[in-house]
MIMI-968686 format. One record per residue (C-alpha): residue in one letter; x, y, z. Coordinates in nm, 4 decimals, always signed. Layout:
<rs>
{type:A, X:X, Y:Y, Z:Z}
...
</rs>
This chain:
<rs>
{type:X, X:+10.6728, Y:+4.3776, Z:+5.5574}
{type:X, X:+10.9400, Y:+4.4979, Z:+5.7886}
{type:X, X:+10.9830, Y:+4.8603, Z:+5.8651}
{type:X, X:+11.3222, Y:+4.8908, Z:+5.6940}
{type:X, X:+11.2271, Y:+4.7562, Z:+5.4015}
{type:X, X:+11.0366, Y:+5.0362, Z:+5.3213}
{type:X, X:+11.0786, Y:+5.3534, Z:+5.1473}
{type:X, X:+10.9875, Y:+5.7066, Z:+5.2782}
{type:X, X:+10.9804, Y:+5.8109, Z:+4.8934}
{type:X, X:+10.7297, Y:+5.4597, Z:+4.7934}
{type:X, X:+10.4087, Y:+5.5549, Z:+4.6970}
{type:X, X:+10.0853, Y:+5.4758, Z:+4.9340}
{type:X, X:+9.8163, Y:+5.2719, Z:+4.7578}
{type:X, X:+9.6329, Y:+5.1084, Z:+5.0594}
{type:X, X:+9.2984, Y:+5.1510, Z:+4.9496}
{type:X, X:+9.1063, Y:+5.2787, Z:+5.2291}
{type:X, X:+8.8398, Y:+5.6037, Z:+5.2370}
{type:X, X:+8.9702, Y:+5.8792, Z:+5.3248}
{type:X, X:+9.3567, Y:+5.8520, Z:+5.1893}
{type:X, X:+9.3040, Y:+6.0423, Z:+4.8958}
{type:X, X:+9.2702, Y:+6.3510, Z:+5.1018}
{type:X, X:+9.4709, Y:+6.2583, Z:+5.4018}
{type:X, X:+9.7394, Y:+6.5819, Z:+5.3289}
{type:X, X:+10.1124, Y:+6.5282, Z:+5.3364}
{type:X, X:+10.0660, Y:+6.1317, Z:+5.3363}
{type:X, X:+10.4167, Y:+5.9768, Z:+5.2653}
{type:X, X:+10.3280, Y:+5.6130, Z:+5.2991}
{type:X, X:+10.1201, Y:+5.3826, Z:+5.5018}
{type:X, X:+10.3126, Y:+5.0792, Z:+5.6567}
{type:X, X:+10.2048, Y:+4.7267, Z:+5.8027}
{type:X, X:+10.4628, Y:+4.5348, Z:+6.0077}
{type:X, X:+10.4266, Y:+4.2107, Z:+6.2064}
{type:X, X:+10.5271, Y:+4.3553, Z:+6.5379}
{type:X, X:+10.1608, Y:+4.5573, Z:+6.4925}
{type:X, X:+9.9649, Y:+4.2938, Z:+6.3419}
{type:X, X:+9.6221, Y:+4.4333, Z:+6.2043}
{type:X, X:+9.7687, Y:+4.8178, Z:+6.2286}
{type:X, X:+9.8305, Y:+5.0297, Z:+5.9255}
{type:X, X:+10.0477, Y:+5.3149, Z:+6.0399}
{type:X, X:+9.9559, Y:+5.6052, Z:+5.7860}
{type:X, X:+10.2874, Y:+5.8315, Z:+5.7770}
{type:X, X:+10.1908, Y:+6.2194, Z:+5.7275}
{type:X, X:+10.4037, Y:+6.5714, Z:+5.6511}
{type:X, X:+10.2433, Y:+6.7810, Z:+5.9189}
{type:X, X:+10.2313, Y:+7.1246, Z:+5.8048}
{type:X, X:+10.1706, Y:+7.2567, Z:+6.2117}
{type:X, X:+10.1953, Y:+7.1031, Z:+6.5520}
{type:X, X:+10.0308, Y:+7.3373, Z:+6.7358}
{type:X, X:+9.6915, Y:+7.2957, Z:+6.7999}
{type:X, X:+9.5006, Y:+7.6227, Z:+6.9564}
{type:X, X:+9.2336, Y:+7.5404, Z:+7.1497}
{type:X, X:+8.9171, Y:+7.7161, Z:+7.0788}
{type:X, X:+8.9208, Y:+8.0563, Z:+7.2883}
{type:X, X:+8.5365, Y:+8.0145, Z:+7.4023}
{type:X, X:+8.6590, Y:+7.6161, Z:+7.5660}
{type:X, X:+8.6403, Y:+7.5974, Z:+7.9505}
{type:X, X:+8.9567, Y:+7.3924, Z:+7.9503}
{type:X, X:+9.2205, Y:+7.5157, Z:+8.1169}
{type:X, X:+9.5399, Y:+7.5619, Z:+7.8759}
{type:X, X:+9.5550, Y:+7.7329, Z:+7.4880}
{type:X, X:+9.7120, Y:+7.4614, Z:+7.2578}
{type:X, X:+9.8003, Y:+7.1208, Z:+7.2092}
{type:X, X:+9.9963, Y:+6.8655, Z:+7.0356}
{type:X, X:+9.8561, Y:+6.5648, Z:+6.8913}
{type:X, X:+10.1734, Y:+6.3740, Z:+6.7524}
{type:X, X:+9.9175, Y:+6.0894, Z:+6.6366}
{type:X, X:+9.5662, Y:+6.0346, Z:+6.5289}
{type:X, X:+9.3575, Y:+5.7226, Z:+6.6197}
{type:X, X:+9.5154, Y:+5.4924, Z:+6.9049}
{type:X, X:+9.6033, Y:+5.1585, Z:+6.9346}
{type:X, X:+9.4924, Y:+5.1560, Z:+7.3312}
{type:X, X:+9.1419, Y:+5.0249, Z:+7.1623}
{type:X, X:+8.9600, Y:+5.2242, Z:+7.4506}
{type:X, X:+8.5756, Y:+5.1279, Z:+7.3792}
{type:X, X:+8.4741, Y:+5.4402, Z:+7.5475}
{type:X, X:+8.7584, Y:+5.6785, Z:+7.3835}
{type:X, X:+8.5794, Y:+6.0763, Z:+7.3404}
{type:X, X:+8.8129, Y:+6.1309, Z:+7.0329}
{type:X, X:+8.6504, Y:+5.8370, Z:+6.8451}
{type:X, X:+8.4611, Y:+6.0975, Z:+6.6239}
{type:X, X:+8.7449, Y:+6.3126, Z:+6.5335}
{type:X, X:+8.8695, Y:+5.9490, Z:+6.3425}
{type:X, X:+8.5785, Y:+6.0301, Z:+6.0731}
{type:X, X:+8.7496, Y:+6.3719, Z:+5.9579}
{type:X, X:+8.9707, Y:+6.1301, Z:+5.8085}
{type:X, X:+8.6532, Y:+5.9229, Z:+5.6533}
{type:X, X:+8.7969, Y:+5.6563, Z:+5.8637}
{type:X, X:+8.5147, Y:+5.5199, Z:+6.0807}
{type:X, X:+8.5219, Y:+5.5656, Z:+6.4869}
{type:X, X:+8.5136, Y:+5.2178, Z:+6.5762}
{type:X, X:+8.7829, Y:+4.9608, Z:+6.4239}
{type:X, X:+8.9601, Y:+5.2150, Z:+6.2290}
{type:X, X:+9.0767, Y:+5.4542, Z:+6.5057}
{type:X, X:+9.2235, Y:+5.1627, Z:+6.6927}
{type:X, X:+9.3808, Y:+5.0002, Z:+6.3799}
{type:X, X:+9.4682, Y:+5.3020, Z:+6.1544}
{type:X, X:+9.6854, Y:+5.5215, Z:+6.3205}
{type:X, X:+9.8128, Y:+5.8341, Z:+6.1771}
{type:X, X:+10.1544, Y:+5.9666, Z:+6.2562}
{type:X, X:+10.3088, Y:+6.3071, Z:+6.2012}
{type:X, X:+10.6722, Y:+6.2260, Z:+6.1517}
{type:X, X:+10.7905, Y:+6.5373, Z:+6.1013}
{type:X, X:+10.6008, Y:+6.7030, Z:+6.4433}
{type:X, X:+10.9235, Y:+6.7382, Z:+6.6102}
{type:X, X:+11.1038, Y:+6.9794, Z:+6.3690}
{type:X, X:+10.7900, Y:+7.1651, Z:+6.3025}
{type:X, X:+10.7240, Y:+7.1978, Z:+6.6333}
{type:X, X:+11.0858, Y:+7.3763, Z:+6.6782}
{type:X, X:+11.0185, Y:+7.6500, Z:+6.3804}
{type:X, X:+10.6710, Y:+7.7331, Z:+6.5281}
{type:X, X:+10.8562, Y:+7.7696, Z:+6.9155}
{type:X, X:+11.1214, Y:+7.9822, Z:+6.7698}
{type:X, X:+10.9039, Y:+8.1929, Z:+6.5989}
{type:X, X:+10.8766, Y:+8.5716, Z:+6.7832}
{type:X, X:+10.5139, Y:+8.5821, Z:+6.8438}
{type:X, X:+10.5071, Y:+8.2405, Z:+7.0059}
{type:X, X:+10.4346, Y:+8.3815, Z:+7.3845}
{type:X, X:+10.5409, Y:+8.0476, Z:+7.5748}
{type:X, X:+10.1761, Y:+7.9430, Z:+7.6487}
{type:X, X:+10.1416, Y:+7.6080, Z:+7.8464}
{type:X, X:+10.1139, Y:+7.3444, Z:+7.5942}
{type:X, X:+9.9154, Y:+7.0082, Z:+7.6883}
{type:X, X:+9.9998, Y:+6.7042, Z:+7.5217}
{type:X, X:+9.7459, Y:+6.3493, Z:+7.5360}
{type:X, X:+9.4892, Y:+6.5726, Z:+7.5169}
{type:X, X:+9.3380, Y:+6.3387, Z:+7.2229}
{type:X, X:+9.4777, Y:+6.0544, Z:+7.1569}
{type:X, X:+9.7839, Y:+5.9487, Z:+7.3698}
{type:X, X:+10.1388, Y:+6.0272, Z:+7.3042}
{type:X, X:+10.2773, Y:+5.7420, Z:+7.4891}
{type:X, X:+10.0906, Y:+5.4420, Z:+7.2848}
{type:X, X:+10.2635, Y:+5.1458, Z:+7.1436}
{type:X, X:+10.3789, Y:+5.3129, Z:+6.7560}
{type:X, X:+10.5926, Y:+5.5856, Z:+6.9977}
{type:X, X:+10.8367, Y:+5.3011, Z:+7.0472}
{type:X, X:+10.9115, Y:+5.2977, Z:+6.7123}
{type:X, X:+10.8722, Y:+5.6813, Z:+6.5959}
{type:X, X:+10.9955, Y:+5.8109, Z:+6.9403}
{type:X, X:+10.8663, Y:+6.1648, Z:+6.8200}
{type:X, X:+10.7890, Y:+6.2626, Z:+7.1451}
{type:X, X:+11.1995, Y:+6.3395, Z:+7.2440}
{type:X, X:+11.2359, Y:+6.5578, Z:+6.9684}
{type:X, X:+10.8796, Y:+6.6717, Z:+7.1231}
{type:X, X:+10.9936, Y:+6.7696, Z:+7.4749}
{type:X, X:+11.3455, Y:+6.8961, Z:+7.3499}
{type:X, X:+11.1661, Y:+7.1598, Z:+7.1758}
{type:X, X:+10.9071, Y:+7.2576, Z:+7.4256}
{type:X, X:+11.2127, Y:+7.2908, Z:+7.6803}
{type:X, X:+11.4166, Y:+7.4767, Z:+7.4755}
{type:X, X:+11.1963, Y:+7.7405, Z:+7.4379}
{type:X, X:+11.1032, Y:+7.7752, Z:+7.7759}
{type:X, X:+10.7505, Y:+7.6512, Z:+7.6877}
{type:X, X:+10.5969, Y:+7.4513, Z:+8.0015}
{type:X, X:+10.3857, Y:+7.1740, Z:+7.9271}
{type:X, X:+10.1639, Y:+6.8755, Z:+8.1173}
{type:X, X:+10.1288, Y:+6.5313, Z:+7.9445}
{type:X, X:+9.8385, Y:+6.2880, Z:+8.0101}
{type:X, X:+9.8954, Y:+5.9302, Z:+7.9028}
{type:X, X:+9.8195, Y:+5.5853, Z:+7.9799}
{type:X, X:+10.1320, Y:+5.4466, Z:+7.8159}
{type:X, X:+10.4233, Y:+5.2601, Z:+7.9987}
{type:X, X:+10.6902, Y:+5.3738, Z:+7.7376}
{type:X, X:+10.6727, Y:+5.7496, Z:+7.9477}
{type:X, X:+10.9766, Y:+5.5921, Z:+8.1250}
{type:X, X:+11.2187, Y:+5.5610, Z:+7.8729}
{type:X, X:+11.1582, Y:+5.9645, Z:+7.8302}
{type:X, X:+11.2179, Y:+6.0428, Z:+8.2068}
{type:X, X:+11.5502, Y:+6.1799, Z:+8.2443}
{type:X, X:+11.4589, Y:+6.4172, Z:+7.9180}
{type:X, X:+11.1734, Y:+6.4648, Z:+8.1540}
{type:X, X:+11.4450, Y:+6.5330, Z:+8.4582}
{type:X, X:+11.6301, Y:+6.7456, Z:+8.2485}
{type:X, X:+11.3515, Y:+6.9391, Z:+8.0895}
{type:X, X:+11.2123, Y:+7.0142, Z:+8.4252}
{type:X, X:+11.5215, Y:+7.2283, Z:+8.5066}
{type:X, X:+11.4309, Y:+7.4857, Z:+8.2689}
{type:X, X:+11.0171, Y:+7.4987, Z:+8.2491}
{type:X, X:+10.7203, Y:+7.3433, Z:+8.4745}
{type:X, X:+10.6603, Y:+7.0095, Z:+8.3288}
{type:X, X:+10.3177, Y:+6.8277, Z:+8.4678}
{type:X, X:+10.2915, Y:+6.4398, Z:+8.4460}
{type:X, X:+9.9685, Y:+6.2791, Z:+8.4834}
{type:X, X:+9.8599, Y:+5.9113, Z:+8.4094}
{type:X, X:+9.5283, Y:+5.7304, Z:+8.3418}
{type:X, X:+9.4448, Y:+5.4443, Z:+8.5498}
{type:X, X:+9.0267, Y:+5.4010, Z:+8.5509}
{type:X, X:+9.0191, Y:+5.0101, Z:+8.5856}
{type:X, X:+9.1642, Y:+4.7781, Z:+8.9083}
{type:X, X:+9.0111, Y:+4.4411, Z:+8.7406}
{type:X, X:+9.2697, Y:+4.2932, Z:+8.5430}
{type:X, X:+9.0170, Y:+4.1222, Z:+8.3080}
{type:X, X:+8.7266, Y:+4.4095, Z:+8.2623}
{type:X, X:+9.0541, Y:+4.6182, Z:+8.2101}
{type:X, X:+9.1641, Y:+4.3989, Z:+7.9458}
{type:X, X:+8.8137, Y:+4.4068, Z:+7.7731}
{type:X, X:+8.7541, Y:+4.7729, Z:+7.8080}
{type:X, X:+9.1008, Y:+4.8939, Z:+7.6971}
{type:X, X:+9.2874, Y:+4.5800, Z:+7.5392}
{type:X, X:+9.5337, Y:+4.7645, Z:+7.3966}
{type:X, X:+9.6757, Y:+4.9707, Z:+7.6771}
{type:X, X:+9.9559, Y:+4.8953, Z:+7.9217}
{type:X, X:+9.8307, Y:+4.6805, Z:+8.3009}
{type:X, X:+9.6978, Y:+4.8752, Z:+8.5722}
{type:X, X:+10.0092, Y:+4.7347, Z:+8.7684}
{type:X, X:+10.2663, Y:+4.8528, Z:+8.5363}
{type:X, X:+10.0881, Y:+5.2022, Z:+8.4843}
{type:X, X:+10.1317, Y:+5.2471, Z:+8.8295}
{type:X, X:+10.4686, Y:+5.1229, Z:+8.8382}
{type:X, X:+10.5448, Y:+5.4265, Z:+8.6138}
{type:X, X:+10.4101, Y:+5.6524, Z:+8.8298}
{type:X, X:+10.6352, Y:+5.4949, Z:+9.0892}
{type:X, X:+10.9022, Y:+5.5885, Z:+8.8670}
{type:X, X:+10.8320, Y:+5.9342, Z:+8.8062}
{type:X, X:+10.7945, Y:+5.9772, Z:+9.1385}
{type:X, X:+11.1066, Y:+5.8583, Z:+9.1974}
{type:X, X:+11.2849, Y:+6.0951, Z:+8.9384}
{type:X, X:+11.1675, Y:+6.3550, Z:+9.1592}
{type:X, X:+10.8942, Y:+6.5121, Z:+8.9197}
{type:X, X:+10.5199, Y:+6.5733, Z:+8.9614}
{type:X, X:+10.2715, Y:+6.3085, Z:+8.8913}
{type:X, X:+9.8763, Y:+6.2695, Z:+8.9764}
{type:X, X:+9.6483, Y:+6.0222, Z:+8.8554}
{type:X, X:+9.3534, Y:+6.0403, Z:+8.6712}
{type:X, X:+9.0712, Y:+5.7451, Z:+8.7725}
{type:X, X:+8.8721, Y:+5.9034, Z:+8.3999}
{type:X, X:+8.6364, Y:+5.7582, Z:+8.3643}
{type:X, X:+8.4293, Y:+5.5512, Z:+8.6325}
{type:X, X:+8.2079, Y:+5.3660, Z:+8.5038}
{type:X, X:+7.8585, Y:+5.3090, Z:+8.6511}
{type:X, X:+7.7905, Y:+4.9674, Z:+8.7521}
{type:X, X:+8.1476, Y:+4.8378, Z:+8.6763}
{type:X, X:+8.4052, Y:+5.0137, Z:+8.8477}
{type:X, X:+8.2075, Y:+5.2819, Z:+9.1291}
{type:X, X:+8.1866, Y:+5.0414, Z:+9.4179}
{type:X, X:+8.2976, Y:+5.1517, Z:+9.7369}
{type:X, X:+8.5666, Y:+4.8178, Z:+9.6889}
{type:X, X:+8.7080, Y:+4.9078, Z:+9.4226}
{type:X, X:+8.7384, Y:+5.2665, Z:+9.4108}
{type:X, X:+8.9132, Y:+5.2278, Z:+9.7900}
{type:X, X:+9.1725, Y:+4.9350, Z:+9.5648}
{type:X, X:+9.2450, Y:+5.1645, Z:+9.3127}
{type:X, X:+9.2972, Y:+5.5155, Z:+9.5526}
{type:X, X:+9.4780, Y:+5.2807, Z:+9.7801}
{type:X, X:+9.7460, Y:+5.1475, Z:+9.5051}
{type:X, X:+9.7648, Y:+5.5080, Z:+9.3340}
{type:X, X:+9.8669, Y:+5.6323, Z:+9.6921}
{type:X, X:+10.0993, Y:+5.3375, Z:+9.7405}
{type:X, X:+10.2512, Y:+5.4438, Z:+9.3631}
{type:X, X:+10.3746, Y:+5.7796, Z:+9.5284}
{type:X, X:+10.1455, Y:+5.9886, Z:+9.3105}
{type:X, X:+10.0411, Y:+6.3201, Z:+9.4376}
{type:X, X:+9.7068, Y:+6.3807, Z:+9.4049}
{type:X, X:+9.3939, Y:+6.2493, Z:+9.2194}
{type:X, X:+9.1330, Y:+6.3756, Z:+8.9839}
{type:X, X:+8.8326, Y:+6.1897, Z:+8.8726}
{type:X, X:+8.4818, Y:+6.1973, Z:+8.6224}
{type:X, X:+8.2313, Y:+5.9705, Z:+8.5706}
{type:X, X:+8.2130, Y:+5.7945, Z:+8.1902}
{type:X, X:+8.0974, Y:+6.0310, Z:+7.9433}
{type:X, X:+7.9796, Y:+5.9392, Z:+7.5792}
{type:X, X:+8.0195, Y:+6.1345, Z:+7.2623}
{type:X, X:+7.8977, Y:+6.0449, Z:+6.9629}
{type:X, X:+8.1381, Y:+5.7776, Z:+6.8189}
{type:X, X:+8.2210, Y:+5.6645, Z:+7.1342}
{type:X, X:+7.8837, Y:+5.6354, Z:+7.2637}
{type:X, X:+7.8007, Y:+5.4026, Z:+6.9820}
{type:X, X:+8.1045, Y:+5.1395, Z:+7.0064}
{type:X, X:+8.0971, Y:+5.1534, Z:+7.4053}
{type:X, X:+7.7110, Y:+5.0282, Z:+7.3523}
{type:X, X:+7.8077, Y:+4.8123, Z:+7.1387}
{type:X, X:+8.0572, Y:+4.6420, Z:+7.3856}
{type:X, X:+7.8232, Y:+4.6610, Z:+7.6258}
{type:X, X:+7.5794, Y:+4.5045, Z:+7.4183}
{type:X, X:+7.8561, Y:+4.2018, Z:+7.3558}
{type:X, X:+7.9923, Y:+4.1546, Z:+7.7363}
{type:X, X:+7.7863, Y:+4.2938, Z:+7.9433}
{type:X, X:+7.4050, Y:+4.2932, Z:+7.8348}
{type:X, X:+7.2708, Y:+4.2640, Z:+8.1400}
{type:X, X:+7.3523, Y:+4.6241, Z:+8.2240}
{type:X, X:+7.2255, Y:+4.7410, Z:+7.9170}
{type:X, X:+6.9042, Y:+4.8859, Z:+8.0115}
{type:X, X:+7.0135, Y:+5.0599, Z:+8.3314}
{type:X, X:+7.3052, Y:+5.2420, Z:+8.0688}
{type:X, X:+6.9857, Y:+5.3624, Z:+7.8773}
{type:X, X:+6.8164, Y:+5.5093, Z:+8.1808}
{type:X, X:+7.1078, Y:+5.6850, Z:+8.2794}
{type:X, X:+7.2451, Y:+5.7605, Z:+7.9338}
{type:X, X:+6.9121, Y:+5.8034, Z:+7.7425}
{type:X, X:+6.8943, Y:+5.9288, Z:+7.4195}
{type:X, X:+7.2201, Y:+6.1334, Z:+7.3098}
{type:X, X:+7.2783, Y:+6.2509, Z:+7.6127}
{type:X, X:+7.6642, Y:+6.3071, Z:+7.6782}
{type:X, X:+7.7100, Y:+6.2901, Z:+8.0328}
{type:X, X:+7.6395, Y:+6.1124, Z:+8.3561}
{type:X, X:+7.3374, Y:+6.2943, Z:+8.5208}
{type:X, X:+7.3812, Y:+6.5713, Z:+8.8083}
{type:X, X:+7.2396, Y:+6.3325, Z:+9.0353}
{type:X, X:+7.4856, Y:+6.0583, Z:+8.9512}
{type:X, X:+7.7965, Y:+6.2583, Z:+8.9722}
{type:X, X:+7.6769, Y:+6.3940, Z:+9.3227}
{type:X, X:+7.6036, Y:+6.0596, Z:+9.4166}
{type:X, X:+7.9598, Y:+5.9346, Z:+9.2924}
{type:X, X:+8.1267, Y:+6.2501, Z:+9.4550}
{type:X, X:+7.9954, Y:+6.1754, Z:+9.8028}
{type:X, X:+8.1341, Y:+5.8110, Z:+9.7905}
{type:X, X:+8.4868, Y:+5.9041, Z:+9.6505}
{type:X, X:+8.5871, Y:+6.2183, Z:+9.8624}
{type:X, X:+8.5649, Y:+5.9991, Z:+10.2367}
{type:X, X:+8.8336, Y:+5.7643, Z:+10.0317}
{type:X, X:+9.0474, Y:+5.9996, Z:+9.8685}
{type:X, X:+9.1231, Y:+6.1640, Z:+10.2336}
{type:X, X:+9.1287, Y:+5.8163, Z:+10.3649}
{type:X, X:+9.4956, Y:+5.7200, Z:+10.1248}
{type:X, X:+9.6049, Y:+6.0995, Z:+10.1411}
{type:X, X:+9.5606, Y:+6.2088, Z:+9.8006}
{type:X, X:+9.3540, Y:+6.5533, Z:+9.8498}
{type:X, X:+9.6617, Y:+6.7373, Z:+9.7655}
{type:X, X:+9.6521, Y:+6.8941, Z:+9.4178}
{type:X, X:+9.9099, Y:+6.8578, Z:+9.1512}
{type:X, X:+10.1807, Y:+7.1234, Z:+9.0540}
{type:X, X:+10.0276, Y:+7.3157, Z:+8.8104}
{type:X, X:+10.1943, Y:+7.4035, Z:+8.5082}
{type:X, X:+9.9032, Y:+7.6204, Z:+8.3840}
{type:X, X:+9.8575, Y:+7.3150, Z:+8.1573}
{type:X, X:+9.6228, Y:+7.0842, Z:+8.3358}
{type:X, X:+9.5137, Y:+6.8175, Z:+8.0874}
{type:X, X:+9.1699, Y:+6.7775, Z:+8.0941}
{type:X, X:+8.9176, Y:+6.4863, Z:+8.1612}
{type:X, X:+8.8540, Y:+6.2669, Z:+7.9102}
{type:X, X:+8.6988, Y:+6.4868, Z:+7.6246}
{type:X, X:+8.7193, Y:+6.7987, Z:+7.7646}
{type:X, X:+8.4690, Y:+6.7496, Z:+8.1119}
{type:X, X:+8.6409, Y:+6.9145, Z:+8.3668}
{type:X, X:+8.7895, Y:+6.6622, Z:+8.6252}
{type:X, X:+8.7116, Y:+6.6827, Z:+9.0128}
{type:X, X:+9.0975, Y:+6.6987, Z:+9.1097}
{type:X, X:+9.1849, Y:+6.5932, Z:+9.5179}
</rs>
């Protein structure tokens, strides 16, 4: 079923839990070019998200222009928010993706409106604005036309390639508020990369983009979220991946070691359990139980080896702020350089 063969007026019947009370559903659409994706089309009714005043992270509201990715991160923290929709937090967040067509226009009337103060707004704060279906909806011009035209400033975190097509909006928006650009790049081995995250752009051509950014004269760090123990916190390949982020041109680093919330814990184990079972038990020491996080004696350990090799490729400088820092991965505060 192509795309333009479809109606914005047809009536959805996929039969999957949790579409009877997915609000403002228009229709949900399969196409060849995203085989095994159903794109679930949705009236927004807001596009602002506020972020909950007791959080520690540092900027006030969001945008979330689509729910569940197609990146396929095993380890992805917004897994969980998936089952709000009665979808599940493993296959269905990678394969049924919501989209807000509408976010761009909303987004406008809630800018315009006179109480709206011009708080920094972060966007890839969930699920990432940049992934494959923004090729087709491009809602994230309309996106950064209205955050610009309201003098809003605003960051964006994102491991997608397609970023580039938005750059001179980026250029232009840049004139008139602080716009912060950051991309993910947590894996320099092109084939645990591809089993981790086998949805999301190379390692090479995310750092091409930052190359490119760079090059348009705006602001861009890099985010190495998360390291994983065992896999990717070797002093070899943390020194590869600082020194090809410095050779990109970005600015400045931040990192955090894996964390699991529920949902995510759950279908990272599982993948663990499929490729790599041999590390299994020393993930259950240092993940045991429910536990979320890496423990304090991990992430000291893991700070000591990555601050000699951050100063070693130059990247202690920290980003631009634009009082819209995205966060780590699910909210952890990042150790920027």
């Amino acid at each position: 079923m192509r795309w333009n063969g479809q109606r914005l007026s047809a009536e959805a019947t996929a039969a999957l839990p949790g579409l009877g009370t997915l609000r403002g559903l228009v229709r949900s659409v399969q196409t060849p070019e995203f085989a095994g994706i159903t794109f679930h089309e949705v009236l927004a009714k807001s596009a602002l998200n506020q972020v909950p005043g007791a959080s520690a992270l540092p900027f006030a509201w969001t945008i979330n222009p689509y729910r569940g990715c197609s990146h396929a991160c095993v380890m992805c923290f917004a897994r969980q928010t998936h089952t709000y929709l009665d979808f599940d937090a493993g296959r269905d967040f990678d394969s049924e993706i919501v989209v807000k067509v509408n976010v761009a226009d909303v987004l406008a009337k809630e800018l315009a409106r006179p109480s709206w103060q011009r708080h920094p707004v972060a966007l890839g704060t969930n699920t990432d604005p940049y992934q494959r279906a923004e090729g087709r909806y491009r809602l994230m011009p309309g996106i950064i036309a209205a955050l610009a035209d309201s003098g809003t400033p605003f960051s964006i975190l994102t491991k997608g390639t397609l970023l580039r097509r938005d750059i001179p909006l980026l250029q232009q928006a840049a004139k008139r508020v602080a716009v912060e650009v950051a991309m993910t790049i947590d894996i320099f081995d092109a084939d645990l990369r591809e089993s981790i995250e086998p949805g999301a752009p190379t390692t090479e051509a995310r750092l091409a983009t930052v190359r490119a950014v760079r090059d348009a004269g705006l602001p861009c760090s890099v985010f190495v979220m998360p390291v994983f123990p065992y896999l990717t916190d070797s002093v070899e390949h943390l020194d590869r991946a600082f020194g090809a982020i410095a050779e990109s041109g970005a600015q400045s680093v931040a990192y955090s070691a894996l964390h699991l919330k529920p949902g995510a814990r759950e279908w990272f184990f599982a993948w663990l359990e499929r490729e790599r079972p041999e590390l299994l038990t020393r993930y259950r020491r240092l993940y045991p139980g429910g536990q979320v996080y890496a423990p304090p004696g991990y992430r000291k350990w893991l700070a000591a080896r990555v601050r000699p090799l951050v100063r070693r490729h130059g990247l202690e400088r920290p980003p631009r702020s634009a009082g819209a820092l995205p966060p780590a991965a699910g909210g952890l505060q990042p150790t920027l350089f």
